[in-house]
C-alpha positions in Angstrom: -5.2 9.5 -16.2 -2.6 11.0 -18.9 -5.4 13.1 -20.2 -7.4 14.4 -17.4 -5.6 17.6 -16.6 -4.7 18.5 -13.1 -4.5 21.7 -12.4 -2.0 22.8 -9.6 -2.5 26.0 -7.4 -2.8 28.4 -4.8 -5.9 27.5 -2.8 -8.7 30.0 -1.5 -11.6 30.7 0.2 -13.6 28.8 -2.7 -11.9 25.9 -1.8 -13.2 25.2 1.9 -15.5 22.5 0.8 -12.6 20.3 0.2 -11.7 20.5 3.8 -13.0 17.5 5.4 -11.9 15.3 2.7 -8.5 16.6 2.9 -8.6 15.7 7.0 -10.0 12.4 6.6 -7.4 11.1 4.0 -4.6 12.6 6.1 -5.5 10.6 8.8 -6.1 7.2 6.7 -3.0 7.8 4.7 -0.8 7.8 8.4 -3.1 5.0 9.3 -2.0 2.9 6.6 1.3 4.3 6.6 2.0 3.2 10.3 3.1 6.9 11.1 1.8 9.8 12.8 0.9 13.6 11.8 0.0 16.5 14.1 -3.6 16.1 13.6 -5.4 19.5 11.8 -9.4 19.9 12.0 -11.4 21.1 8.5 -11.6 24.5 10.2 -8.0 24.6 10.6 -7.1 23.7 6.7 -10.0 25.5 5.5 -8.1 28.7 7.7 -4.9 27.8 5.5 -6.8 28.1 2.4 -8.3 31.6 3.5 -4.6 33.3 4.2 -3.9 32.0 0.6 -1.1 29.9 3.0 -1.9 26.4 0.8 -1.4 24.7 -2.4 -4.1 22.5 -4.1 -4.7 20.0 -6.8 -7.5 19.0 -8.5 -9.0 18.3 -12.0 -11.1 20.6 -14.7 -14.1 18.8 -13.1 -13.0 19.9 -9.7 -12.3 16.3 -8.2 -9.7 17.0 -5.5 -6.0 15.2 -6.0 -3.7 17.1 -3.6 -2.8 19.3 -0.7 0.0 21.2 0.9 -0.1 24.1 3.6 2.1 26.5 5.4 2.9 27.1 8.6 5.3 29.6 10.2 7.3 29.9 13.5 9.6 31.3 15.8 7.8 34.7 14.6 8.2 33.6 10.5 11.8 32.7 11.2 10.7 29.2 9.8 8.2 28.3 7.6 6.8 24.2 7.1 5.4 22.9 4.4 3.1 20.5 5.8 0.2 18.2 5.4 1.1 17.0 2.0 -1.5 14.5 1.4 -2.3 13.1 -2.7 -5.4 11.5 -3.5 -4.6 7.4 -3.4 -5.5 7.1 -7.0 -2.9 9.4 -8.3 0.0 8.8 -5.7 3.7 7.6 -7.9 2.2 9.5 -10.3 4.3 13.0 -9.7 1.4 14.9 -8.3 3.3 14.8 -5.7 6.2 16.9 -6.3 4.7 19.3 -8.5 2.7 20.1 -5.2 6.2 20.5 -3.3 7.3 22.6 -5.9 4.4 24.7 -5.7 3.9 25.1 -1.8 8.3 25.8 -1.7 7.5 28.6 -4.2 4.6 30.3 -2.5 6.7 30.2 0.8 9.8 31.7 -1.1 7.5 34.6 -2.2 5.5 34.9 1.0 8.4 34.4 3.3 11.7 35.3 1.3 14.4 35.4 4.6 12.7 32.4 6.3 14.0 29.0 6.9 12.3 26.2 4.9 12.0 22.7 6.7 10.0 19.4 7.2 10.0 16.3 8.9 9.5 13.3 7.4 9.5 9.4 7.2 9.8 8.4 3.4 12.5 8.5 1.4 10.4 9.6 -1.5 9.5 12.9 0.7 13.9 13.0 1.0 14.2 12.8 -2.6 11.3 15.5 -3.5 13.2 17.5 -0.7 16.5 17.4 -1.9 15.7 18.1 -5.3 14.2 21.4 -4.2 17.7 22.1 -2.2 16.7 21.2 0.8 19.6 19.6 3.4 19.4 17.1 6.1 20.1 18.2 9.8 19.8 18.0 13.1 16.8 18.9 15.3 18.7 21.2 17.0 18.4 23.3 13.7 14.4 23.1 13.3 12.1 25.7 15.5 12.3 25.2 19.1 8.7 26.8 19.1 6.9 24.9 21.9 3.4 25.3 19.7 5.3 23.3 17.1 6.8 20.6 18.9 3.1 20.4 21.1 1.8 19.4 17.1 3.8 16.3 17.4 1.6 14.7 20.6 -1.0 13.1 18.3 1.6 11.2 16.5 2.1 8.1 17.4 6.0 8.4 18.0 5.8 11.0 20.1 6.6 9.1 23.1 10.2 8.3 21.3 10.5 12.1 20.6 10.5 12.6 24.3 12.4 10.1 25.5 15.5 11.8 23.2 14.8 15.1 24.5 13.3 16.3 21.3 16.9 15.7 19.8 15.6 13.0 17.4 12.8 10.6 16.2 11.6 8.4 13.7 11.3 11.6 12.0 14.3 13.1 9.3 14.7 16.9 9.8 15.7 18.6 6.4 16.0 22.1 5.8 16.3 25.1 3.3 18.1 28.2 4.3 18.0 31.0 1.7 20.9 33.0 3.5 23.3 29.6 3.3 22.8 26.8 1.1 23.6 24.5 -1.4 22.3 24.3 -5.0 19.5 21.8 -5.8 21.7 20.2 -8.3 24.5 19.4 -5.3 21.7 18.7 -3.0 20.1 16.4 -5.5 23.5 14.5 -6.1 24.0 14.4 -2.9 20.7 12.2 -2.2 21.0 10.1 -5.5 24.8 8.9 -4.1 23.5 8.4 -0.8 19.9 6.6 -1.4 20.9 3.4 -0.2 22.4 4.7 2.9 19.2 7.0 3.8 17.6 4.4 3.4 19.5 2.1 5.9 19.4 5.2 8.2 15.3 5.1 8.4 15.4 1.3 9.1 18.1 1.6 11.2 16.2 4.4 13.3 12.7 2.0 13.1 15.1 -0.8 15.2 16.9 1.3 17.5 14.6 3.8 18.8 11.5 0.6 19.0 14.0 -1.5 21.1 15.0 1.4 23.4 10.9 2.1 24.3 10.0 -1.8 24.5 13.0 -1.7 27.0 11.6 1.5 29.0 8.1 0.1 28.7 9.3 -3.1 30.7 11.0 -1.4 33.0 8.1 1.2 34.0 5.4 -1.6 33.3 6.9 -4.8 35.8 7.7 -6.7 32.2 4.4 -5.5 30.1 5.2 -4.1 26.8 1.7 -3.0 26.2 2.6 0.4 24.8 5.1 -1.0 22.7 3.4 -3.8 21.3 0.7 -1.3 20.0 3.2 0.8 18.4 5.0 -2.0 16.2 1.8 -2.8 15.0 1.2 0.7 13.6 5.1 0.2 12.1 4.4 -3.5 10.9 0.9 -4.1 11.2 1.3 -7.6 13.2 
């Protein structure tokens, strides 16, 4: 692997026949990872690739290893990098921030007054984040663009993201605002002293917001936790 060269760009239209893989390891990775994506069709990536809104990586040979794309809302207010998705084989390897770096770049140049965020689940996602200068917030501080939130209904948390009013979810909102914002070095301390913590915060978030829906699914269910019981088994696979 440390000689094969990976090449790491902008994707285009000559890139469309990657777009079913890219789909179907999306949907395995969140499989395996017990979490849920807004779920996006070939067409739709292939789309992203066309509007030069997308970041790819792959080798000299052409074998795909990575993907990233853009999105925009509340009129290009925000911008999301989403979908990042690394081929199993080269995941922990760095591919994975190099891709960050790449897709927060193109949406710097593309979109230079918008607001940068993500949701995510991992700390490693955090840490990639924070590097870049990105903060965490509240929800309240993300898009309230209904499109964007209707994204989240094939995710299999979504019922958890309704029952708090959209306020928050197994989900950490972080987010980079050009017009007021820390440096990456502060934001990168910032993680590094508080690792342990975030991560007690994700746990912490796994327990609390699991045992509040096995208790609504009781209620609404005469004592059957169905609903519940499938959704710990994506978390903990029991």
């Amino acid at each position: 692997m440390n000689n094969e060269e990976i090449i790491i760009r902008v994707a285009h239209s000559g890139d469309i026949h990657y777009s079913e893989t890219i789909t179907t390891e999306m949907e395995e990775s969140a499989k395996a990872r017990g979490t849920g994506i807004a779920k996006r069709s070939p067409q739709y990536i292939a789309e992203k690739m066309n509007e030069g809104k997308a970041v790819i990586a792959h080798l000299n040979d052409g074998t795909w290893i990575g993907f990233c794309y853009i999105e925009t809302w509340s009129h290009g207010a925000f911008v999301a990098n989403s979908g990042l998705i690394v081929s199993p084989a080269y995941r922990k390897s760095g591919v994975a921030k190099k891709i960050k770096e790449k897709i927060f770049q193109l949406s710097r140049q593309l979109f230079p007054e918008a607001k940068i965020f993500g949701l995510t689940t991992g700390l490693a996602v955090m840490k990639i984040n924070s590097d870049l200068g990105y903060e965490p917030v509240t929800y309240s501080e993300l898009t309230q663009d209904e499109e964007f939130w209707a994204g989240c209904k094939s995710c299999v948390n979504y019922d958890i993201l309704m029952s708090k009013e959209r306020k928050n979810c197994m989900c950490t909102a972080m987010l980079y605002d050009p017009a007021d914002h820390y440096e990456p070095e502060e934001t990168k301390q910032f993680f590094e002293e508080n690792k342990s913590g975030l991560e007690r915060l994700l746990r912490f978030k796994e327990w609390k917001f699991i045992k509040a829906l096995r208790r609504k699914d009781k209620e609404e269910n005469g004592g059957s936790e169905n609903k519940t019981k499938k959704l710990l088994h994506h978390f903990f696979h029991f």
